[in-house]
N, C-alpha and C positions, 0 to 999 in steps of 0.2 A: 593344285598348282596352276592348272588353268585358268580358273577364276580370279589369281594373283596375278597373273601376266596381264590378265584383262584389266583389270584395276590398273594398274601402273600405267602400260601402254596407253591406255585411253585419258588419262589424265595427262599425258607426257606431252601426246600428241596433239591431243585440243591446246594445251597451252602453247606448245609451237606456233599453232596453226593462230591463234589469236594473238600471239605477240608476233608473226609476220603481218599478220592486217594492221596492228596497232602502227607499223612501223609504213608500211606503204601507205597508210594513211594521214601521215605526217604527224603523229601521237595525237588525231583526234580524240579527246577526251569522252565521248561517249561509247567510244570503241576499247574502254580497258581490257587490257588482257585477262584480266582474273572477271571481269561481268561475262565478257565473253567466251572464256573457258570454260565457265558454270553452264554460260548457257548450253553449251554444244555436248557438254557431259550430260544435262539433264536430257536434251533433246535424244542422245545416243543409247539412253538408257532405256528411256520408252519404243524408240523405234526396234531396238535390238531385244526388249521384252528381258532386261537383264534387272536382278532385283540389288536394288540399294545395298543389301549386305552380303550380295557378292560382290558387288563393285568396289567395298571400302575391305576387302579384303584384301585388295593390292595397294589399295590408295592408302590406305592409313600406314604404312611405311613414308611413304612421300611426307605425312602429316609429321613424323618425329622428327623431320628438320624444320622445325618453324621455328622452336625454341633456339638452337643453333645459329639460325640465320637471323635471327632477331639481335642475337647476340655479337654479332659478327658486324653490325652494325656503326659500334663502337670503332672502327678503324675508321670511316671518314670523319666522325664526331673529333678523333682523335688527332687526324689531319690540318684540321681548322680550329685546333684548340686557344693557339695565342689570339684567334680576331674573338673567339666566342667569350673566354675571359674580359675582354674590356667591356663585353654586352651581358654579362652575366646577371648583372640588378633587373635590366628592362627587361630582359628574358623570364625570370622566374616570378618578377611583379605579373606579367600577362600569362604567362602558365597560373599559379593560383586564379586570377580574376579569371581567364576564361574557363578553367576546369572549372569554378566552383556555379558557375554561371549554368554552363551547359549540364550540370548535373541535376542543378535544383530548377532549371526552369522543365527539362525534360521530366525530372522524378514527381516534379510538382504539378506539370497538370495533369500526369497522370493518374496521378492520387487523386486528384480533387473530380476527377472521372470516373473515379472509384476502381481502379485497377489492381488488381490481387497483389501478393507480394510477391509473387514470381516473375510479374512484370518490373514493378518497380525496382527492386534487384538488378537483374538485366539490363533495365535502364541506367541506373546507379553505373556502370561499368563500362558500355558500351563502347566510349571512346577509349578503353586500352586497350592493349596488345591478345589476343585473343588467347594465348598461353595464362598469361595476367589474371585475363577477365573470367576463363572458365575453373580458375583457380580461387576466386573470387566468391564467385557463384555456386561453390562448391562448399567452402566452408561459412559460407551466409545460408546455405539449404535451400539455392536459390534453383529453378529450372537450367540443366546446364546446355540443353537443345534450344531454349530460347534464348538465351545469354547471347550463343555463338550464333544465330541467328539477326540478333540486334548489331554484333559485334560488326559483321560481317555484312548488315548492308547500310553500317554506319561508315567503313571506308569507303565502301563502293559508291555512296552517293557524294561525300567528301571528295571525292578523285574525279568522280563526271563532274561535278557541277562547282567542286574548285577554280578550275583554271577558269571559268566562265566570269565568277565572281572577280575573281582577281586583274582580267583584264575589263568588266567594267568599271571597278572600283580605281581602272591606271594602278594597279600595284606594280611596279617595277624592282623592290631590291629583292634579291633572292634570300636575306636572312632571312622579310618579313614575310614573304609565301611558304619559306620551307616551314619557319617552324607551325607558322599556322596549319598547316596541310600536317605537320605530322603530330599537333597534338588532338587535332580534329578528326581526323582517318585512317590515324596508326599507320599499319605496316602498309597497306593498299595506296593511300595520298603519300607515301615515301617514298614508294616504288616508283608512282608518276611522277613525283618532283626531281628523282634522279635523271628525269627525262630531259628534263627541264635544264639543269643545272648541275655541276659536282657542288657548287657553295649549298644552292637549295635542298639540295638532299643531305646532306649535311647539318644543316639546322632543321632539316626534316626529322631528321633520326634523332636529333638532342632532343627535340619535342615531345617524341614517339616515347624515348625513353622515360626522359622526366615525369610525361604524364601519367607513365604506369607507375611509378616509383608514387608520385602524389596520391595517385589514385587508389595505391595498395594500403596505403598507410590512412588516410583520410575517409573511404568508404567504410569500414569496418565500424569506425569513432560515431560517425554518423548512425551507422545503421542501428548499433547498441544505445542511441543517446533518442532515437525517434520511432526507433520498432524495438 
């Protein structure tokens, strides 16, 4: 029981404590809440000499609303439906191009580095939703600790080093940052773009969506046509 409390509480309050910094720091982008809540979890675990598998004996409750809140998603998607419908072609023309792009340029120099299948797999997936992607990786026999590993610090780098890109690049409308960030960084660059914007988080989450929907269906086809 104690070990659960410990779990829970320690995750609850690292993440408090790093989405108040995130927020006094006027959502500087290298201060995400979820980089920095990792970090202060990992750092706590060591100093307090508490082992990983007691830690995720509290934690992993917190883990069975991912699916949920993933899902829950759908209300701002649903909000901004009439503008999303008139962008619906140019929308789903750059989800294919850029899904198919960031799969095979990722899986592919992998491979040509000689990277076992457990990598490439992982790779194969990494920009969806982490529910998605370990489901993914699961019935391709893929490593499902690396998976979630790629998954997870494929938003994190998406989310720090988004907003950087997008204010050198002058991007200014919120469709074209949200859905970029959420087919790039999943649930982590959605989180930030809600920051950002209710429109951007909104074509965040169609992103987020869509590209798991692509990705669930499309990685499979691939995987049996080339391994």
């Amino acid at each position: 029981m104690l070990a659960v409390l410990t779990g829970l509480l320690l995750t609850i309050m690292a993440y408090c404590l790093a989405s108040w910094l995130f927020a006094r720091s006027a959502y500087f982008p290298l201060l995400n809440p979820v980089l920095v809540a990792t970090t202060l979890i990992i750092l706590s675990l060591q100093l307090l000499n508490i082992e990983y598998s007691s830690y995720l004996l509290g934690a992993h409750y917190l883990s069975l609303l991912l699916g949920p809140a993933t899902v829950g998603l759908a209300v701002p998607i649903a909000m901004h439906s009439r503008t999303i419908k008139k962008k619906l072609r140019p929308i789903l023309l750059a989800l294919v191009v850029s899904s198919l792009v960031a799969v095979c340029t990722s899986v592919g120099l992998a491979w040509l580095m000689g990277a076992d299948r457990n990598i490439l797999v992982g790779l194969s997936v990494k920009a969806a939703t982490m529910p998605i992607a370990l489901e993914l990786a699961r019935s391709l026999d893929g490593a499902i600790a690396l998976t979630a590993a790629f998954v997870f610090f494929t938003g994190i780098l998406g989310a720090t080093i988004g907003p950087f890109i997008f204010k050198w690049m002058n991007i200014q409308h919120d469709d074209v940052r949200g859905l970029a960030m959420g087919v790039t960084s999943h649930v982590i660059g959605t989180a930030t773009e809600f920051k950002h914007s209710q429109e951007a988080g909104s074509y965040a989450s169609l992103g987020m969506s869509l590209n798991g929907i692509f990705t669930a269906i499309v990685i499979p086809v691939l995987y049996f046509l080339f391994f």
